[in-house]
HTML snippet that shows the backbone in 3Dmol.js (N, CA, C, O; Angstrom):
<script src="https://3Dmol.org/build/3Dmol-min.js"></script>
<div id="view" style="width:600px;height:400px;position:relative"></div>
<script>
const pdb = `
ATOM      1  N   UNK A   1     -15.092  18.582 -20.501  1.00  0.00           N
ATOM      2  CA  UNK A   1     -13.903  17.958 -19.940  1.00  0.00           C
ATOM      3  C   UNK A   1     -14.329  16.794 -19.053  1.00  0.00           C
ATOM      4  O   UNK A   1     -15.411  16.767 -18.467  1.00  0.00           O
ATOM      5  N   UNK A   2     -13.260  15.682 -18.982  1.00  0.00           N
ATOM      6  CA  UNK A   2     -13.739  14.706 -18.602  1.00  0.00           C
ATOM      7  C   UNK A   2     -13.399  14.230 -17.157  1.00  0.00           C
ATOM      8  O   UNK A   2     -12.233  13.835 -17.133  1.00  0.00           O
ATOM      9  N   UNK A   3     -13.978  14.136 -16.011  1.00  0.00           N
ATOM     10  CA  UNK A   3     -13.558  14.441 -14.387  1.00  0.00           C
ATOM     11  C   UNK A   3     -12.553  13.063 -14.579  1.00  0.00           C
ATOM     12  O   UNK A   3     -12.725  12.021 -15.212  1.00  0.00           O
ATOM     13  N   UNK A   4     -11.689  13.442 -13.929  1.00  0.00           N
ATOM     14  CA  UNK A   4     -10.508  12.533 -13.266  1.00  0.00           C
ATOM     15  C   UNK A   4     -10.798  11.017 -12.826  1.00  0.00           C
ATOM     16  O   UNK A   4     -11.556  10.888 -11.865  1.00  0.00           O
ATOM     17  N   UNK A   5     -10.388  10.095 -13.295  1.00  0.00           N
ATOM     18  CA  UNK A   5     -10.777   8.853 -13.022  1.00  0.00           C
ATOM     19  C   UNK A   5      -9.662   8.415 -11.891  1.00  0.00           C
ATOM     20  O   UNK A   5      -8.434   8.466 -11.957  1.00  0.00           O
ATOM     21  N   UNK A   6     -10.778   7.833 -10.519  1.00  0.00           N
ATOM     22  CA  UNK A   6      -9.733   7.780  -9.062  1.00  0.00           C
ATOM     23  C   UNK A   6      -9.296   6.219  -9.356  1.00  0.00           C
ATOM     24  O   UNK A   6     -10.152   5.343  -9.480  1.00  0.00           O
ATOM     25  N   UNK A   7      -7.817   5.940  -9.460  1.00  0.00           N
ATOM     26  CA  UNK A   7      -7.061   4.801  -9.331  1.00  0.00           C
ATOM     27  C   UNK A   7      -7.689   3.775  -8.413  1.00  0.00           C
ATOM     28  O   UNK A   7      -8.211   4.054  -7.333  1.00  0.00           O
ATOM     29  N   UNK A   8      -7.612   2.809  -8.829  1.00  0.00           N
ATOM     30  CA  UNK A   8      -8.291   1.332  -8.087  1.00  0.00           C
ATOM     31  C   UNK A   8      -6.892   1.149  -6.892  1.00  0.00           C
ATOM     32  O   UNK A   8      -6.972   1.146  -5.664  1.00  0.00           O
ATOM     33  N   UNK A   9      -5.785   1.023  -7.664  1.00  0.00           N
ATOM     34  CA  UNK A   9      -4.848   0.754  -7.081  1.00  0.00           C
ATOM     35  C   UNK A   9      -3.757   2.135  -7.039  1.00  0.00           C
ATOM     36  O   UNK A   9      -3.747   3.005  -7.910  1.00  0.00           O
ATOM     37  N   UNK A  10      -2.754   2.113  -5.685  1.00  0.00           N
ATOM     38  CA  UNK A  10      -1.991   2.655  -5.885  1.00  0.00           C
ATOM     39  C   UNK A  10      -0.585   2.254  -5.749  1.00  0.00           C
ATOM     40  O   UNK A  10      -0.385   1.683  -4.677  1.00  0.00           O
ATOM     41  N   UNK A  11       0.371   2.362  -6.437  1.00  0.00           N
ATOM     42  CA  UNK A  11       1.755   1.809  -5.949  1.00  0.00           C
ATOM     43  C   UNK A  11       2.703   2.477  -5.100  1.00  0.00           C
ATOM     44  O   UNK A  11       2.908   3.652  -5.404  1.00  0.00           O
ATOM     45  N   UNK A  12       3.257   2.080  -4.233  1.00  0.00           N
ATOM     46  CA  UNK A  12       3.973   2.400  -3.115  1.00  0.00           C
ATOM     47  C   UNK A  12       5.225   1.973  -2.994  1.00  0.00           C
ATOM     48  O   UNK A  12       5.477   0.774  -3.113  1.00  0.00           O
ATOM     49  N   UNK A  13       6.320   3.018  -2.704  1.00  0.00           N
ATOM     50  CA  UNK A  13       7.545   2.908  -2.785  1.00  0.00           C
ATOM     51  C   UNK A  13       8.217   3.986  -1.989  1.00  0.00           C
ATOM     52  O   UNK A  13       7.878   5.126  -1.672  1.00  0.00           O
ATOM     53  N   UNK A  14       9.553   3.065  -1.716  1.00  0.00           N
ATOM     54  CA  UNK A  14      10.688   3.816  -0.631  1.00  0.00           C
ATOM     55  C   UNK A  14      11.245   3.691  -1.536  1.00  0.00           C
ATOM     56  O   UNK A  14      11.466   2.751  -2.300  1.00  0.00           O
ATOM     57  N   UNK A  15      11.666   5.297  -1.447  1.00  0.00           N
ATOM     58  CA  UNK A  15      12.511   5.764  -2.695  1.00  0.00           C
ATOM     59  C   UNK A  15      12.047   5.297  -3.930  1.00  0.00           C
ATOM     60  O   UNK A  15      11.019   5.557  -4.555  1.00  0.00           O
ATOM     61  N   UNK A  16      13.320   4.308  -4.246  1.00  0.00           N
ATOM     62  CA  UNK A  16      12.949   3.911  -5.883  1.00  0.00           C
ATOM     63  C   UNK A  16      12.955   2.405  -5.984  1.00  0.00           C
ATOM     64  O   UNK A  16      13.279   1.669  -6.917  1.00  0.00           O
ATOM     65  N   UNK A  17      12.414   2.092  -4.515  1.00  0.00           N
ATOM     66  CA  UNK A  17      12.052   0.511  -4.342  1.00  0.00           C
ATOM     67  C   UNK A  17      10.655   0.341  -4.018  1.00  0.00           C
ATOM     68  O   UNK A  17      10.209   0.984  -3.068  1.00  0.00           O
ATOM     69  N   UNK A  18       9.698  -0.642  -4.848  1.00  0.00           N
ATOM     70  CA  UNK A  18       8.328  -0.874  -4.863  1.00  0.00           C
ATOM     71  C   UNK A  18       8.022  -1.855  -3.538  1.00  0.00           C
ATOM     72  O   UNK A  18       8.321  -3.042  -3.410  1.00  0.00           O
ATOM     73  N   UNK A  19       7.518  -1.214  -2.853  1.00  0.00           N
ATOM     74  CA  UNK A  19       7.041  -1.762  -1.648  1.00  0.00           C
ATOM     75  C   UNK A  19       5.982  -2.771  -1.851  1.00  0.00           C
ATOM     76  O   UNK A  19       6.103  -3.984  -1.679  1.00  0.00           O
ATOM     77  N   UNK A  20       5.071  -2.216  -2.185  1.00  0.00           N
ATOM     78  CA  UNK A  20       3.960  -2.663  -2.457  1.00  0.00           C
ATOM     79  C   UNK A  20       2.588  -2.004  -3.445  1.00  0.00           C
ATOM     80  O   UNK A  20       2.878  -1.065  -4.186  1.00  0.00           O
ATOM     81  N   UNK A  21       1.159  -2.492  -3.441  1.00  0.00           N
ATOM     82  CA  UNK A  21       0.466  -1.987  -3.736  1.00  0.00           C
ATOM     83  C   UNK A  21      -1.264  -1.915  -2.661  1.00  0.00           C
ATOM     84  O   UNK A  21      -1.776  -2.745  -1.910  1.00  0.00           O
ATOM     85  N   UNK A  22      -1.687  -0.553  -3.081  1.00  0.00           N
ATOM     86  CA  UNK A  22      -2.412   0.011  -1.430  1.00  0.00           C
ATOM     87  C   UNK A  22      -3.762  -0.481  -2.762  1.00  0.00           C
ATOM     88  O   UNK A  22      -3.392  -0.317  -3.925  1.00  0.00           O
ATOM     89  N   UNK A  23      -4.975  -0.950  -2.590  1.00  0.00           N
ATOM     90  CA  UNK A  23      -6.080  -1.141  -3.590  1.00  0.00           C
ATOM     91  C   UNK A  23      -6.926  -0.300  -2.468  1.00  0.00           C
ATOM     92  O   UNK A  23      -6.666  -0.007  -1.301  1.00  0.00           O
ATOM     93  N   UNK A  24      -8.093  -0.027  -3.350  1.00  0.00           N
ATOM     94  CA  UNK A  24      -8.867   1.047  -3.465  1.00  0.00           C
ATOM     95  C   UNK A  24     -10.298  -0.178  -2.358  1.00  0.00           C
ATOM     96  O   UNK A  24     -11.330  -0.562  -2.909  1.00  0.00           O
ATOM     97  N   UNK A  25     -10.137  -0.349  -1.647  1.00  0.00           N
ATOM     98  CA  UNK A  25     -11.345  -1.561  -1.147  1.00  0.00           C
ATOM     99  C   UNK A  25     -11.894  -0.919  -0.308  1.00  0.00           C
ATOM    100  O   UNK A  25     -11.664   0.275  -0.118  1.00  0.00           O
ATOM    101  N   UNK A  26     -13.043  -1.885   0.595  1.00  0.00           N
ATOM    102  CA  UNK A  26     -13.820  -1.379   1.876  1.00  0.00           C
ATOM    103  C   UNK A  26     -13.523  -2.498   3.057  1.00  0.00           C
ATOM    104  O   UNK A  26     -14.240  -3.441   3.392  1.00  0.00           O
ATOM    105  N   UNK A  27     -12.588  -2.205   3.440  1.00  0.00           N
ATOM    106  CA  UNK A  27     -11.428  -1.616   4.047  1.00  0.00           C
ATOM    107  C   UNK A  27     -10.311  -1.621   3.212  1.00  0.00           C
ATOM    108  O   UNK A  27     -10.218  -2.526   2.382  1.00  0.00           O
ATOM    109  N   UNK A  28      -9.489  -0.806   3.285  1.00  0.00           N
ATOM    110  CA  UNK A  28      -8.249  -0.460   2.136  1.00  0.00           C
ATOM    111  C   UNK A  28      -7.310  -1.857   2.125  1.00  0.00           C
ATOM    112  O   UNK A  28      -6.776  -2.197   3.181  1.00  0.00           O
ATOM    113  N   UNK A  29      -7.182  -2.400   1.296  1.00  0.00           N
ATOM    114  CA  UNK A  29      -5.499  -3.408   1.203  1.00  0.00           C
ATOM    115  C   UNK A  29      -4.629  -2.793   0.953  1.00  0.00           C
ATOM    116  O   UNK A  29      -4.347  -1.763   0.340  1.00  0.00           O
ATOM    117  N   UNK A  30      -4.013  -3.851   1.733  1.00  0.00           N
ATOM    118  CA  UNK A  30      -2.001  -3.779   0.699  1.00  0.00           C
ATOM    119  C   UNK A  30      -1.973  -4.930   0.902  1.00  0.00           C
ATOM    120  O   UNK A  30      -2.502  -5.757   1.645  1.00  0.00           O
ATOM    121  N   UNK A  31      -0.888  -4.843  -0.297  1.00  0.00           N
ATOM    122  CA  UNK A  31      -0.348  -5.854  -0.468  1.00  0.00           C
ATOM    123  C   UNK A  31       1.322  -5.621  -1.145  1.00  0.00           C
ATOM    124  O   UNK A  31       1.748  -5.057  -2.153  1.00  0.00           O
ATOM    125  N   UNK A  32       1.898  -6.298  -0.123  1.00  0.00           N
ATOM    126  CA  UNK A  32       3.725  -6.320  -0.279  1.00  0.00           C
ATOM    127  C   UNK A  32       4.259  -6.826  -1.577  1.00  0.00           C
ATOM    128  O   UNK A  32       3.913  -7.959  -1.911  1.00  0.00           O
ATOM    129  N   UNK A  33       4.989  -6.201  -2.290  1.00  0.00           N
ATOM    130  CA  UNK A  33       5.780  -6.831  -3.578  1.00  0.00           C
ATOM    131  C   UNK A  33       6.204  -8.024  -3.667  1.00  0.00           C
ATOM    132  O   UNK A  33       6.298  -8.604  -2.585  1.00  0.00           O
ATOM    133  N   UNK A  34       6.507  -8.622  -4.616  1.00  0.00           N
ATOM    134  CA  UNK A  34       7.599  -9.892  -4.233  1.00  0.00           C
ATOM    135  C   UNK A  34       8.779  -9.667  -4.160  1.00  0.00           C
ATOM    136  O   UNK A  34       9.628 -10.550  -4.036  1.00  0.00           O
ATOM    137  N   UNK A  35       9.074  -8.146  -4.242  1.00  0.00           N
ATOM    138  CA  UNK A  35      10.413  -7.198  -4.234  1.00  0.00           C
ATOM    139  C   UNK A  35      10.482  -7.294  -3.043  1.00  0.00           C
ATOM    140  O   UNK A  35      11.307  -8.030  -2.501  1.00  0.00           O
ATOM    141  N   UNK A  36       9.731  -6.657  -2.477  1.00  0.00           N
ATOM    142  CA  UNK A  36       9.699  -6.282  -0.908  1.00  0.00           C
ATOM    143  C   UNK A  36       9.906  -7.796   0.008  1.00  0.00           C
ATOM    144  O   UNK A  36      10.681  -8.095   0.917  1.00  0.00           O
ATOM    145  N   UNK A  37       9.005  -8.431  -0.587  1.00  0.00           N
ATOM    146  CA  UNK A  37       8.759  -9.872   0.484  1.00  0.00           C
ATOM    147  C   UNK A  37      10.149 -10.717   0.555  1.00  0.00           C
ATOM    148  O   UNK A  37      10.311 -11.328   1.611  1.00  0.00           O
ATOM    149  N   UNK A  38      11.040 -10.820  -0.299  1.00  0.00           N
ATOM    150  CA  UNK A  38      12.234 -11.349  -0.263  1.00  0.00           C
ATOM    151  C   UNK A  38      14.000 -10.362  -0.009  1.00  0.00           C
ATOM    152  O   UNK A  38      15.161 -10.679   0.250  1.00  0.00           O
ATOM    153  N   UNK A  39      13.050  -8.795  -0.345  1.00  0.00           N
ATOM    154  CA  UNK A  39      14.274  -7.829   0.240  1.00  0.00           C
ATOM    155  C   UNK A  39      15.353  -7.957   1.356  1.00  0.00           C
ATOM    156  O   UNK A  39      14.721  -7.224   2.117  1.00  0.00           O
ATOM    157  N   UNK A  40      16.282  -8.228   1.971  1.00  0.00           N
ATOM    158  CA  UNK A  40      17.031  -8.082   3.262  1.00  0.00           C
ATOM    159  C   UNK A  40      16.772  -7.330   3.623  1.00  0.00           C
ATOM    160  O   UNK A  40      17.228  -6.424   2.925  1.00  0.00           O
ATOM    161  N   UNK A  41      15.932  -6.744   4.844  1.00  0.00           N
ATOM    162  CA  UNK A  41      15.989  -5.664   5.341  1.00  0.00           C
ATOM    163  C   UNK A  41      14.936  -4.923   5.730  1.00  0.00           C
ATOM    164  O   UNK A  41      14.882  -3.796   6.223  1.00  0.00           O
ATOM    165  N   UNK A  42      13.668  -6.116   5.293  1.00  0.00           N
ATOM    166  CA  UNK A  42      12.781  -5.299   4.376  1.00  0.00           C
ATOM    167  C   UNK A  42      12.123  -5.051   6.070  1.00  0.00           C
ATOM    168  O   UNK A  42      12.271  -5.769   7.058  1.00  0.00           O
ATOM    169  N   UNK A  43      11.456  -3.902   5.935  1.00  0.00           N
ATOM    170  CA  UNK A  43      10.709  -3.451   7.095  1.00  0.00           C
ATOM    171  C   UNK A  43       8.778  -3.194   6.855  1.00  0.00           C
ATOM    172  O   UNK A  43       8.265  -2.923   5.769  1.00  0.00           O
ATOM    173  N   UNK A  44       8.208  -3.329   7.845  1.00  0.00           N
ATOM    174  CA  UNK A  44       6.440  -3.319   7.704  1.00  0.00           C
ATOM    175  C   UNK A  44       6.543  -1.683   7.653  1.00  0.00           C
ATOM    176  O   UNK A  44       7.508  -0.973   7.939  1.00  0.00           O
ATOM    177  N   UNK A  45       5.066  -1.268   7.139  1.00  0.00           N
ATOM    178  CA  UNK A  45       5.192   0.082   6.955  1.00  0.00           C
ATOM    179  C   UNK A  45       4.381   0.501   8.215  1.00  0.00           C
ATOM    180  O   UNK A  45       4.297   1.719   8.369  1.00  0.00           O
ATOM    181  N   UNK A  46       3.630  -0.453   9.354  1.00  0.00           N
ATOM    182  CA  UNK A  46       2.955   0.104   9.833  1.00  0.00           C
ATOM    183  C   UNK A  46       3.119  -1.081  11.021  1.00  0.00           C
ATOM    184  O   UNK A  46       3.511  -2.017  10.325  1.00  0.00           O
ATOM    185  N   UNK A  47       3.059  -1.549  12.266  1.00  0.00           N
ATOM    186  CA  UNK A  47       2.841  -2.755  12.956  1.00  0.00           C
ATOM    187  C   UNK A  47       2.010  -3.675  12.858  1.00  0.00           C
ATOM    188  O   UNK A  47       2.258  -4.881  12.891  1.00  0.00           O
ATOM    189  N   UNK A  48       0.447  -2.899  12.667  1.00  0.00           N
ATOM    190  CA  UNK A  48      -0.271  -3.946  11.877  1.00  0.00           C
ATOM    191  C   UNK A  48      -0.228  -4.268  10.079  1.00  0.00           C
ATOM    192  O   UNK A  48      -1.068  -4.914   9.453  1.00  0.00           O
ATOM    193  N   UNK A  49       0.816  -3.708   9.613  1.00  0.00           N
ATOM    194  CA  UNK A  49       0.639  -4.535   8.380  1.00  0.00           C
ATOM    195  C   UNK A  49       2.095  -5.170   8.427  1.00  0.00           C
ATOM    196  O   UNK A  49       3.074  -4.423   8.441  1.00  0.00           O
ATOM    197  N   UNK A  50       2.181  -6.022   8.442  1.00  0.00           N
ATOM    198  CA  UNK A  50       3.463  -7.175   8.957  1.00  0.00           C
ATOM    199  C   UNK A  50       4.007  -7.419   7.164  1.00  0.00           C
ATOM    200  O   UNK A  50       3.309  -7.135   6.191  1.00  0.00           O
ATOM    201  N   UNK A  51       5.107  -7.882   7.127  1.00  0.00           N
ATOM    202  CA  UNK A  51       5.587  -8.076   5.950  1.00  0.00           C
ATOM    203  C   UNK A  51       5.177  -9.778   5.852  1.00  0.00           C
ATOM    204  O   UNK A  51       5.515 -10.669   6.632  1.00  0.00           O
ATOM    205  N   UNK A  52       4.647  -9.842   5.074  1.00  0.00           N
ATOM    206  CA  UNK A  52       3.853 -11.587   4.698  1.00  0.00           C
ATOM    207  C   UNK A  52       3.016 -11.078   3.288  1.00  0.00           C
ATOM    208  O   UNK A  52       2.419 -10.023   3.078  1.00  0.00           O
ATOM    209  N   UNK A  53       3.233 -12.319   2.384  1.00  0.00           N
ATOM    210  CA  UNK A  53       2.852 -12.455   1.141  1.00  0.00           C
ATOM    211  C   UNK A  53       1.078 -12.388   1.414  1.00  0.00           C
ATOM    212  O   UNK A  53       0.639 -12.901   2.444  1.00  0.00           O
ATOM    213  N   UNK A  54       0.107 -11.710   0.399  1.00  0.00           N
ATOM    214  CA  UNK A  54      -0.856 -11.691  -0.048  1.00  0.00           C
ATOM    215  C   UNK A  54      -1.398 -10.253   0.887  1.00  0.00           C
ATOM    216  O   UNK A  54      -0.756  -9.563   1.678  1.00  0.00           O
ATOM    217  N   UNK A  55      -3.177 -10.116   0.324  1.00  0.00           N
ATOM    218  CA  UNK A  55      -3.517  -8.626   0.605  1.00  0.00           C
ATOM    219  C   UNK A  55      -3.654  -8.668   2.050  1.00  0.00           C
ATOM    220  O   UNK A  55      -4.134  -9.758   2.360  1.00  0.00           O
ATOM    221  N   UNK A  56      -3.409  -7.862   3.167  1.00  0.00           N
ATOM    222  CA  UNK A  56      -4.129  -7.526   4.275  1.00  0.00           C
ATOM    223  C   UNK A  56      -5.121  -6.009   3.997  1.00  0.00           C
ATOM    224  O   UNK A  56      -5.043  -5.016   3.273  1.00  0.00           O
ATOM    225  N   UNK A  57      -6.266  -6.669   5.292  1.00  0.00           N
ATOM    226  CA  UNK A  57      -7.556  -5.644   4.745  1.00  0.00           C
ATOM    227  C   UNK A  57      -7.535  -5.444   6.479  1.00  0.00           C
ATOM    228  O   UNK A  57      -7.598  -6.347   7.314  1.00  0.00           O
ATOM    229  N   UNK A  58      -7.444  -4.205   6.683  1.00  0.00           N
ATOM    230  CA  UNK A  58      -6.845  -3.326   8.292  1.00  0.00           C
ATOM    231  C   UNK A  58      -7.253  -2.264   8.414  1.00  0.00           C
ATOM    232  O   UNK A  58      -7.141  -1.658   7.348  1.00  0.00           O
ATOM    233  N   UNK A  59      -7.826  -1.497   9.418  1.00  0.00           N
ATOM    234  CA  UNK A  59      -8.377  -0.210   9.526  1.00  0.00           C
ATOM    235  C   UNK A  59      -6.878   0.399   9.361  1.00  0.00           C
ATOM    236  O   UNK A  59      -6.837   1.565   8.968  1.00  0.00           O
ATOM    237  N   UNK A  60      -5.909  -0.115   9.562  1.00  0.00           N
ATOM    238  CA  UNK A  60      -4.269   0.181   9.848  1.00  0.00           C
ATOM    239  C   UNK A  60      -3.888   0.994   8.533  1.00  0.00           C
ATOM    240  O   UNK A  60      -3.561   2.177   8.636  1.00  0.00           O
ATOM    241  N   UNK A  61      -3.932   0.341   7.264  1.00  0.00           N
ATOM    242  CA  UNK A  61      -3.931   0.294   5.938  1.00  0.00           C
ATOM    243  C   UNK A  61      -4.366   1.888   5.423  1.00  0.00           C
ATOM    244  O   UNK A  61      -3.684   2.605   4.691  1.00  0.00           O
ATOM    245  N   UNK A  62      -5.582   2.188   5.972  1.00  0.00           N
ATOM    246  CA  UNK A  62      -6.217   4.007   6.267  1.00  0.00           C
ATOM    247  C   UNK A  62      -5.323   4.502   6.629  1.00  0.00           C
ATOM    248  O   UNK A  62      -4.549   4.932   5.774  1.00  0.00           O
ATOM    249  N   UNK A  63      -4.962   4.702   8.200  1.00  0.00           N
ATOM    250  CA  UNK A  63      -4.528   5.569   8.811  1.00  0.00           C
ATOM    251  C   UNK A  63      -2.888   5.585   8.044  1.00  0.00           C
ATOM    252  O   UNK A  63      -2.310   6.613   7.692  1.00  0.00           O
ATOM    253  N   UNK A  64      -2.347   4.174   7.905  1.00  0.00           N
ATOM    254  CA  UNK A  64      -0.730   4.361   7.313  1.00  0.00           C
ATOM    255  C   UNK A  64      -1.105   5.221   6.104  1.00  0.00           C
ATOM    256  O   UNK A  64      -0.452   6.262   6.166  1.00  0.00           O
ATOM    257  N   UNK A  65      -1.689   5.202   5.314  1.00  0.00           N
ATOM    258  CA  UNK A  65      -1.906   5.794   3.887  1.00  0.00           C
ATOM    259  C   UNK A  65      -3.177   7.249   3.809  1.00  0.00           C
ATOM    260  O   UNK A  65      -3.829   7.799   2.922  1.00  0.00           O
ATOM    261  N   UNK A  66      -3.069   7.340   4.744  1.00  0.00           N
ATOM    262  CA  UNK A  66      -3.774   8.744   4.954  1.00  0.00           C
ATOM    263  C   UNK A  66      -3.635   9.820   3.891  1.00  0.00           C
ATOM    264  O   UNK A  66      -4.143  10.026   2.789  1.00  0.00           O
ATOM    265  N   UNK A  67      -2.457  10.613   4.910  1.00  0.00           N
ATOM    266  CA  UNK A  67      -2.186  11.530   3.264  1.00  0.00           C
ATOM    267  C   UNK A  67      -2.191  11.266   1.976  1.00  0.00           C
ATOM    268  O   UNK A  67      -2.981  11.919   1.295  1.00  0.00           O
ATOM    269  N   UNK A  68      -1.434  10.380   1.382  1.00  0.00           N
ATOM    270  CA  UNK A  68      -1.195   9.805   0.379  1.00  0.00           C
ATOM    271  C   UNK A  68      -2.144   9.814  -0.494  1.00  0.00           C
ATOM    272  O   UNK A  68      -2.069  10.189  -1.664  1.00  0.00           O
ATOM    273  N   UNK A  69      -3.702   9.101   0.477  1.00  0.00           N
ATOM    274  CA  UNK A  69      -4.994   9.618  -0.271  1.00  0.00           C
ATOM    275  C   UNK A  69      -5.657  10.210   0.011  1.00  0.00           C
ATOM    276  O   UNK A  69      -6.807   9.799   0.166  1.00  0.00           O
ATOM    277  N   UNK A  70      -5.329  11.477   0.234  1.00  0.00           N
ATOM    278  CA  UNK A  70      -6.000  11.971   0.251  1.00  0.00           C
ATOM    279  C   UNK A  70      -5.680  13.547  -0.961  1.00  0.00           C
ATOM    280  O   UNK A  70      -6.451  14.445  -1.301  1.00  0.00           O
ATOM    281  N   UNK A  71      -4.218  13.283  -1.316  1.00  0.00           N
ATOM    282  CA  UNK A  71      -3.761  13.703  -1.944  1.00  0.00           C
ATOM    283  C   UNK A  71      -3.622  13.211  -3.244  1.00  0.00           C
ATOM    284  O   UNK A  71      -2.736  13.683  -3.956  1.00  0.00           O
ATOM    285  N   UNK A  72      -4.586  12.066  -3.789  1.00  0.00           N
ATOM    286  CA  UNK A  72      -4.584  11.674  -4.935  1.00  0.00           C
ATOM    287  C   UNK A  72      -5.723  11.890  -5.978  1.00  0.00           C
ATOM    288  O   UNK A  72      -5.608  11.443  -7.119  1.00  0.00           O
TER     289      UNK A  72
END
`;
const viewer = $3Dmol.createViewer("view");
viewer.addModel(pdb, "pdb");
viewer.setStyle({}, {cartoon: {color: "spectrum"}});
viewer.zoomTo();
viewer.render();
</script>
């Protein structure tokens, strides 16, 4: 059997709206949708990751997405 291959990227969503995507780096990114970046309303998931177009690389990025991976 063949061991589980760990996702580079993961996608992230409120509810059934795509926030963004969290990549697998050293230090972790995200990076906000173009869904998200033009949403009304749209809110940061964390203080240091601010809603602005392209990847941020943040010790922030870990701790917001903790569980998430650790559960993947």
């Amino acid at each position: 059997m063949e061991a589980a291959k760990i996702p580079d990227s993961l996608w992230v969503y409120s509810g059934d709206e795509h926030v963004g995507t969290l990549y697998r780096t050293e230090p972790l990114e995200f990076d906000y949708s173009a869904f998200w970046l033009t949403k009304e309303g749209a809110f940061p998931l964390h203080p240091n990751l601010p809603v602005a177009p392209g990847r941020t690389q943040t010790p922030s990025s870990k701790i917001c997405f903790q569980k998430e991976i650790s559960e993947s």
